[in-house]
C-alpha positions in Angstrom: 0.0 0.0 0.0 0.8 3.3 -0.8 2.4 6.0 2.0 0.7 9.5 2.3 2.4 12.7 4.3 1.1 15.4 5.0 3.3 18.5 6.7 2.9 21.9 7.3 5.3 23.9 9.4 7.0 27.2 8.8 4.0 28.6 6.9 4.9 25.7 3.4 3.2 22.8 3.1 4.5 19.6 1.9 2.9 16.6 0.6 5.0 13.2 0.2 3.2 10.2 -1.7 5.6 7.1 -1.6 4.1 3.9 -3.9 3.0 3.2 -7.4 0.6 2.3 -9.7 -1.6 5.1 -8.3 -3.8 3.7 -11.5 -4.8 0.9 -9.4 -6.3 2.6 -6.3 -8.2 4.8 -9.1 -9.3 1.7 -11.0 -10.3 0.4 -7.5 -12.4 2.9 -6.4 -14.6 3.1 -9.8 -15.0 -0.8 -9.0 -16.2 -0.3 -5.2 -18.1 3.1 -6.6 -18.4 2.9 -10.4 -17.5 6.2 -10.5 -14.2 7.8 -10.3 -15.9 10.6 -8.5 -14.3 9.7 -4.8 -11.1 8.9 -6.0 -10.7 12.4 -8.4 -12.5 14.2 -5.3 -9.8 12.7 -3.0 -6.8 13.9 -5.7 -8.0 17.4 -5.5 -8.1 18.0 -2.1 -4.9 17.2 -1.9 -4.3 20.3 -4.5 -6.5 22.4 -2.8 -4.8 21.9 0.5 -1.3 22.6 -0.9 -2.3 25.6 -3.2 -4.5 27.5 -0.9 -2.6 30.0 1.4 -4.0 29.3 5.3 -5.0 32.2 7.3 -5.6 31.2 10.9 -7.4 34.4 12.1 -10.5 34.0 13.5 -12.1 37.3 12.5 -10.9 39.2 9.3 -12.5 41.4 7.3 -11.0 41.7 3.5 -11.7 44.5 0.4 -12.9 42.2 -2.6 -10.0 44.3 -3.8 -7.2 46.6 -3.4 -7.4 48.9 -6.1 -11.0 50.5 -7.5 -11.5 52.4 -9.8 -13.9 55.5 -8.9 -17.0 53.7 -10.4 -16.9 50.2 -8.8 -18.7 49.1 -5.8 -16.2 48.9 -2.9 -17.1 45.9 -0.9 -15.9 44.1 2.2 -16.0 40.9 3.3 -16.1 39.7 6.8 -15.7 36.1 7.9 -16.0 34.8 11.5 -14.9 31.3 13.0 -14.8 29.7 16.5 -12.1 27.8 18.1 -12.9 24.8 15.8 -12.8 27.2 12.4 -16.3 26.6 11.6 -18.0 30.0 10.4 -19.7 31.9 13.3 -23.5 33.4 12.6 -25.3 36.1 14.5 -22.3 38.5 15.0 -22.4 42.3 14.6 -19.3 43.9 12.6 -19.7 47.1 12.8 -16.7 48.9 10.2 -15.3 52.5 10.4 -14.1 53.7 7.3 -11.6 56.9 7.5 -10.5 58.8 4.4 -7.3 60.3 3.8 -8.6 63.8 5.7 -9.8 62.0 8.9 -13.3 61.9 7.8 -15.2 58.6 8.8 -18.7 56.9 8.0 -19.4 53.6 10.2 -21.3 50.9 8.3 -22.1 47.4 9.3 -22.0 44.0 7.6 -25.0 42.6 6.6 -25.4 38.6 7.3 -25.8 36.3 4.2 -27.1 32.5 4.2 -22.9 31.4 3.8 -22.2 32.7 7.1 -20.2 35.6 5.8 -20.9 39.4 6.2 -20.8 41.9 3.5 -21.3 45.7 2.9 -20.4 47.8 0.1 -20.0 51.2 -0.5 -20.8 53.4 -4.1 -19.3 56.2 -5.9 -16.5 57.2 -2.7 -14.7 59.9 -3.8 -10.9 58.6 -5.3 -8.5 58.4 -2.6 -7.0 56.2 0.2 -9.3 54.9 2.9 -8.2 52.6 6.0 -10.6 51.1 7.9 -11.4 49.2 11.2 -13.4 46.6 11.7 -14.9 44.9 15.4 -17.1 42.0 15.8 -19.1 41.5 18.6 -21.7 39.2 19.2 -23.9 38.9 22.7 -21.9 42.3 23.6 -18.8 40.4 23.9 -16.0 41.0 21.6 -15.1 38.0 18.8 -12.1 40.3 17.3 -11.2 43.3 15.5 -9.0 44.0 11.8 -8.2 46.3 10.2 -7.0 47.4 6.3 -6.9 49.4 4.0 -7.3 50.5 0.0 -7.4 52.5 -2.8 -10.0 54.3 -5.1 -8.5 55.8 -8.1 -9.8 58.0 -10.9 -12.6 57.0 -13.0 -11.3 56.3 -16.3 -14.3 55.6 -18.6 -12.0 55.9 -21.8 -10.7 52.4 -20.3 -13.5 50.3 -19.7 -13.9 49.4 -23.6 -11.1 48.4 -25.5 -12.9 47.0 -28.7 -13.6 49.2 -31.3 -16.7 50.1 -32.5 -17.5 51.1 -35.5 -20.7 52.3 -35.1 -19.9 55.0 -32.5 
């Protein structure tokens, strides 16, 4: 039988698969299953767990970007996960947003059916914004972030690229 190791330390992960004829075990698991399904479900988790960059906090709240431009809709994200990392309902995030001059509008994340908060924000003027974000739920305090972006020029003249004729 085939040897399977998974490591992570250091912040890299590592995966060590000592055998062959990893053919077989794929060939086996259509017989038990008649479908490849499990065993090419089982092959991609693998991938998924090496490729995709862990973040251990808790409470985070992340722009869907960095950089907007002046007519996109600037939204946040807000996820929230107990001890066990399993997604967290029923918490208020309330965010403060500060501009550049000091100027600051409080908003708070809306609940969808995932488990994960969202608000967004239209048309803010260009500039640099840094916000704060704190999550409370039955008055007590899950965590706080914090971040920041951009929103630069609208530049209209950019949006299309194709030429059209009949303009």
């Amino acid at each position: 039988w085939p040897v399977l190791g998974f490591q992570e330390q250091a912040g890299r992960k590592n995966l060590v698969f000592v055998g062959e004829n990893l053919w077989k075990l794929r060939m086996n698991a259509f017989q038990e299953n008649n479908s490849f399904t499990y065993f090419d479900e089982w092959i991609h988790n693998w991938i998924e767990w090496l490729t995709v960059k862990s973040d251990r906090r808790r409470f985070r709240v992340i722009p869907s970007q960095r950089l907007f431009s002046g007519n996109d809709k600037v939204r946040l994200r807000g996820e929230v996960y107990d001890e066990n990392y399993k997604p967290l309902s029923g918490v208020e995030i309330q965010v403060k947003l500060k501009n550049q001059s000091g100027e600051i509008q409080e908003l708070m994340l809306n609940e969808n059916a995932d488990h994960q908060y969202t608000a967004e924000w239209i048309h803010l003027p260009e500039g640099e914004y840094s916000y704060t974000a704190e999550g409370k739920r039955q008055d007590k305090t899950i965590g706080t972030d914090r971040g920041e972006f951009t929103v630069g020029r609208s530049a209209i003249e950019y949006q299309d690229l194709q030429a059209n004729s009949g303009l």
